[in-house]
Each structure stands twice: as structure tokens, then as C-alpha cells.
C-alpha positions as CSV (number, residue, x, y, z in Angstrom):
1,X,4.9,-12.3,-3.0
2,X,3.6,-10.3,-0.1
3,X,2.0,-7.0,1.2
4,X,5.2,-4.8,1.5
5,X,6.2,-0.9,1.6
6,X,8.9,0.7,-0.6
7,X,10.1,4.0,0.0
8,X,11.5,5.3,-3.1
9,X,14.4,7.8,-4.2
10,X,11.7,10.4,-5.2
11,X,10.2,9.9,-1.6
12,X,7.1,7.9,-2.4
13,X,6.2,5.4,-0.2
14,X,4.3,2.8,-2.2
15,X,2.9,-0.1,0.1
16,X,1.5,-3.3,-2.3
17,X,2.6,-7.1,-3.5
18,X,6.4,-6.3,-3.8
19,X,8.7,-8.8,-6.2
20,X,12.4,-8.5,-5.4
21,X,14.0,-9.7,-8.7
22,X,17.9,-9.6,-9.6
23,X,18.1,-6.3,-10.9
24,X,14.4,-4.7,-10.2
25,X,11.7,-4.6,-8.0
26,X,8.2,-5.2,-8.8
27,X,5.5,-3.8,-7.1
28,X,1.9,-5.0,-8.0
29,X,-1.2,-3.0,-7.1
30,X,0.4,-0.3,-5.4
31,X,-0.8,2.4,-3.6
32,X,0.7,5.7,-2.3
33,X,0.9,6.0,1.2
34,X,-0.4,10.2,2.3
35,X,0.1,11.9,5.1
36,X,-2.5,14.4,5.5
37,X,-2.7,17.2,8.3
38,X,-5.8,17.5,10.8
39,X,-6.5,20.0,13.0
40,X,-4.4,20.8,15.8
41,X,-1.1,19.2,14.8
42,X,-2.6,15.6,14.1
43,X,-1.8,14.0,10.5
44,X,-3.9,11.2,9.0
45,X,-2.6,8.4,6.9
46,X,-4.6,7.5,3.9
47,X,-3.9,5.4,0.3
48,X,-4.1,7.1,-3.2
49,X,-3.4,5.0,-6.4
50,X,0.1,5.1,-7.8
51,X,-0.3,6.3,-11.7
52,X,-4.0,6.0,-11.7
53,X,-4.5,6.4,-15.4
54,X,-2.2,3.8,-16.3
55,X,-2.8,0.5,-17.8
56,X,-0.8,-1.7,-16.4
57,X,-1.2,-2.8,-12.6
58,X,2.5,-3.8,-12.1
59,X,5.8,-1.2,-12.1
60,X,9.0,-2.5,-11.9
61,X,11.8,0.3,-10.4
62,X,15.7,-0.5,-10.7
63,X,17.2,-1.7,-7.4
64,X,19.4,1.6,-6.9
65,X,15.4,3.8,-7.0
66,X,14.6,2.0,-4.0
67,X,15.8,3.3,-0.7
68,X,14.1,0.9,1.5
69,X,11.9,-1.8,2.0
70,X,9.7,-2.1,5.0
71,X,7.1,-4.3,6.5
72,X,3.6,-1.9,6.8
73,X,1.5,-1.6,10.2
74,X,-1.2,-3.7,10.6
75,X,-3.6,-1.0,10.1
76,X,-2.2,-0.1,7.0
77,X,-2.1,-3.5,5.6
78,X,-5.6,-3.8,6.6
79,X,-6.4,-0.8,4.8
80,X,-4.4,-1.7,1.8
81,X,-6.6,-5.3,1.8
82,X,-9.7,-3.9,2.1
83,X,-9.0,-1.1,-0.8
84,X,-7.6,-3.8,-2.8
85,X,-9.8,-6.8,-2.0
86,X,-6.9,-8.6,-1.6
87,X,-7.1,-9.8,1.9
88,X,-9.8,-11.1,4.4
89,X,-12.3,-8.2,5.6
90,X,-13.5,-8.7,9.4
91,X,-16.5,-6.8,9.5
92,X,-16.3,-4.9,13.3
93,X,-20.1,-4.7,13.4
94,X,-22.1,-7.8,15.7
95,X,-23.9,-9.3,12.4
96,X,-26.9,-10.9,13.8
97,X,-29.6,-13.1,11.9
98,X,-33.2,-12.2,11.8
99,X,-35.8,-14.9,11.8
């Protein structure tokens, strides 16, 4: 199991603990990866829950709905961790103790 990206024949891009299986692909906790516009011709990249009223953490897709598979930034996997809790957060603040 590891933090991977799928892009999907519907055009989602899911990024989460991916499962490649015989005939299907797990994904567990996935997200949506979104593309949002800024100002000035910018885009942001952000992480919306995949079927968030759902009851079940884990989708499995057939191998011929997945286009690709694809190892995330860092940045995103970072995100993905901290939204998750899945993964070590490294606080960028100086934490100092006071006596």
C-alpha cells in the first residue's frame, strides 16, 4: 500500500492508499485532487473528499476505468497526510519551551 494518484476515465484524479489487485484497483481514503483558478491566471491545487456521504472508505474501480497511475508531488502528499492523519506532520513554526 502507498500514497498514490489515479487519474480516472471520467477525469478525476483521486490521490490516496492505492491497491493494484488482478482485476481492480482499490483506492482507500481518497481524495479529489481540484484545480481552482486565482486571480491573474494562477490556479491553486486543493483536496475535496471523493463521495463524501458514503459509508465506506475504500472504492474499488475495474482496471480498464483507470487511465493512469502516478506518483503525487511532495506537496501534495504532504497535504494528503496532514488531511488524512496519515503521515508525519512537521510543524514549520520554531516550537520553543517556556519555563
Amino acid at each position: 500500500m502507498s500514497i498514490s494518484c489515479i487519474k480516472t476515465v471520467t477525469g478525476e484524479d483521486l490521490i490516496g492508499e492505492v491497491i493494484v489487485r488482478e482485476e481492480e484497483v482499490d483506492i482507500i481514503d481518497p481524495c479529489v485532487v481540484v484545480v481552482v483558478p486565482t486571480s491573474q491566471s494562477q490556479y491553486s491545487v486543493g483536496l475535496a473528499p471523493f463521495l463524501p456521504f458514503a459509508n465506506s472508505k475504500k472504492f474499488s474501480f475495474r482496471k480498464e476505468h483507470v487511465i493512469m497511475f502516478y506518483d503525487p508531488a511532495d506537496g501534495l502528499r504532504n497535504e494528503y497526510n496532514r488531511i488524512t492523519g496519515k503521515g508525519i506532520v512537521v510543524p514549520t513554526n520554531k516550537i520553543e519551551l517556556v519555563k
